[in-house]
C-alpha positions in Angstrom: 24.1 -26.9 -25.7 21.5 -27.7 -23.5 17.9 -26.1 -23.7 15.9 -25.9 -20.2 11.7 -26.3 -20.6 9.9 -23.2 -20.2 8.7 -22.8 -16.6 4.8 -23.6 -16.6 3.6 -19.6 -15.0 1.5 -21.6 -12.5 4.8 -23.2 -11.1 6.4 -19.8 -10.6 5.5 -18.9 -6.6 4.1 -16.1 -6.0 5.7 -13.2 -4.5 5.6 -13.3 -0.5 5.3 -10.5 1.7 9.2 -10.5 2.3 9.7 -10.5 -1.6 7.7 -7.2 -1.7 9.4 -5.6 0.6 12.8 -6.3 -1.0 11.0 -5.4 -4.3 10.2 -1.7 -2.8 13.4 -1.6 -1.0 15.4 -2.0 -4.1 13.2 -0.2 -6.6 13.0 3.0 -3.5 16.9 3.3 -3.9 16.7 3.7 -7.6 17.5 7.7 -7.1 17.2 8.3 -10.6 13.3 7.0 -10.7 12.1 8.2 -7.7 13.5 11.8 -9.1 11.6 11.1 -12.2 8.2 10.8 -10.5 5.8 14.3 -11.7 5.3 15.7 -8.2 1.7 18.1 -7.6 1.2 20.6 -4.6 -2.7 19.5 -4.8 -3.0 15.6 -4.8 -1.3 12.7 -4.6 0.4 11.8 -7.9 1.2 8.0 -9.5 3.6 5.6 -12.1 2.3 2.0 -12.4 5.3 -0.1 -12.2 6.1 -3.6 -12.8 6.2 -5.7 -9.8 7.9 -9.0 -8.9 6.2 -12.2 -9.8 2.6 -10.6 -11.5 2.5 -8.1 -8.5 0.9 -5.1 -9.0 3.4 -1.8 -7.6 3.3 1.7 -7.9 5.2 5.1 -7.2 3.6 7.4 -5.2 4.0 10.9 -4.5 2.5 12.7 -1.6 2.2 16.6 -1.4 2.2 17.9 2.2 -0.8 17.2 4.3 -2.2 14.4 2.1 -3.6 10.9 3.0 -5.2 8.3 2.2 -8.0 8.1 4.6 -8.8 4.3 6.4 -8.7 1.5 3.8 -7.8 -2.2 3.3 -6.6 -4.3 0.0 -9.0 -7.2 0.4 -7.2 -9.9 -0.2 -4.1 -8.8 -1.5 -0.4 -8.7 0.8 1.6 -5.9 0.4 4.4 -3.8 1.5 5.4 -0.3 1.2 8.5 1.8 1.8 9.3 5.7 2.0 11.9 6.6 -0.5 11.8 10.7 0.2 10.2 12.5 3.2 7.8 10.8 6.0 4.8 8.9 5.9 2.5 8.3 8.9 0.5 5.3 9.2 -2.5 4.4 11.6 -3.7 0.7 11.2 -5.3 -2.0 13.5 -4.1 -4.9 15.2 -7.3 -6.8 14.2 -8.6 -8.8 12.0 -11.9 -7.8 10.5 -14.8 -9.5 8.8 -14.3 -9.8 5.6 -17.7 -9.7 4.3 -21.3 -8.9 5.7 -21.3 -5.9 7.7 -21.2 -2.0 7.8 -20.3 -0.9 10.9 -18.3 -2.1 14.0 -17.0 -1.3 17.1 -13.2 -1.2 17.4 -12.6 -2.5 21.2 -9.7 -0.5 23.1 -6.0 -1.3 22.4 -6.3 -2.2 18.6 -4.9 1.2 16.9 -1.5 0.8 15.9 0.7 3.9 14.8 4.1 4.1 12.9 6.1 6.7 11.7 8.4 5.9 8.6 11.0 8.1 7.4 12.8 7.6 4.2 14.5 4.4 3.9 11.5 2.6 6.3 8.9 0.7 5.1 7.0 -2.3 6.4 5.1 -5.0 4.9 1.3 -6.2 5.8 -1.3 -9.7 5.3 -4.8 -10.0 4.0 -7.4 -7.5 4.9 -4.9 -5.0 6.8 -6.7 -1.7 7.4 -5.1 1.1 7.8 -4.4 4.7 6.9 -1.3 7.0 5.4 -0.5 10.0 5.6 1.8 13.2 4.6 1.7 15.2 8.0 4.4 17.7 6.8 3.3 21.0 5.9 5.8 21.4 4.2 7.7 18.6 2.1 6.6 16.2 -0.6 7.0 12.7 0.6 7.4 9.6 -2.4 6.8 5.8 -1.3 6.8 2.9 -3.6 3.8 -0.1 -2.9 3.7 -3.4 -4.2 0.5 -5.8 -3.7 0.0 -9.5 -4.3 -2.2 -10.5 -6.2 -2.8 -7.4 -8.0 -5.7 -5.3 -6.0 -9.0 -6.7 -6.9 -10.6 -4.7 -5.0 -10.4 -1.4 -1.5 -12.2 -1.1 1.1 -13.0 2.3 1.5 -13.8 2.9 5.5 -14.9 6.4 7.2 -13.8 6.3 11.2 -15.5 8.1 14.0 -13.7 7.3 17.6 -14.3 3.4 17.9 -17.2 3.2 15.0 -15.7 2.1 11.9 -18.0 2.2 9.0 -17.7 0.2 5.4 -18.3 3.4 3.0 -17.8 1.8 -0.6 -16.1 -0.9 -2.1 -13.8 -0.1 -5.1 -12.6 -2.2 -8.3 -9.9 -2.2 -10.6 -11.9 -0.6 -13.4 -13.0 2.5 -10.9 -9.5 3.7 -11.3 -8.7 3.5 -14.8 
């Protein structure tokens, strides 16, 4: 018999964008856990589950009408996928600053829009702002996320036609 040396955790690679996606693609087929998820006609409900390679992921449940309003994960990558219902989202095709400033100016042509329906999900870099949303008035919707490194921080934005404005910064601890 021959015994293999543990694998240093430093030499494991960390999960790429693609491996997230696959991760939410598999774990949104799981019929029997999205099922499981506790689902609210007031706010957004939430499982913490265990992501590939350290990842942080969750299970999200969306009643109708409910968003997220414009964030970004900092420096995580992520990726997301609808497992039941439709989810909206609204992003930018720019790159922000990361750091230094509280409002800007958006120029023309940057807002993106997609609509995912169950089975559709997308994966996004660093600093990605965007915005989610439940725009049924009628059906729950459930998505599962995954983020790499775990979130160490959101940017929490408000948006007023081309003004985008930093509004506050949240940590990890914030939403224990």
């Amino acid at each position: 018999m021959s015994v293999s040396p543990a694998v240093p955790a430093a030499a494991v690679a960390a999960p790429t964008q693609a491996d997230l996606l696959d991760f939410v693609r598999r774990t949104a087929a799981d019929a029997e856990l999205i099922a499981s998820l506790p689902l609210d006609p007031e706010g957004r409900t939430w499982v913490h589950l265990e992501g590939p390679g350290g990842s942080e992921a969750w299970l999200i449940g969306w009643p109708p009408g409910s968003g997220t309003g414009w964030h970004d994960h900092a420096d995580s990558v992520g990726a997301f996928l609808t497992a039941r219902g439709e989810l909206k989202e609204y992003s930018l095709a720019a790159r922000l600053p990361t750091d230094g400033w509280k409002t800007l100016e958006l120029t023309e042509g940057v807002d993106r829009e997609r609509t995912l329906p169950a089975g559709r999900g997308r994966s996004f870099g660093r600093h990605h702002v965007h915005e989610v949303l439940n725009e049924s008035t009628e059906e729950h919707a459930i998505s599962v996320h995954a983020y790499y490194p775990p979130l160490p921080r959101i940017r929490r934005y408000s948006r007023s036609g081309q003004v985008l404005r930093l509004e506050q910064v949240e940590r990890p601890e914030d939403w224990q």
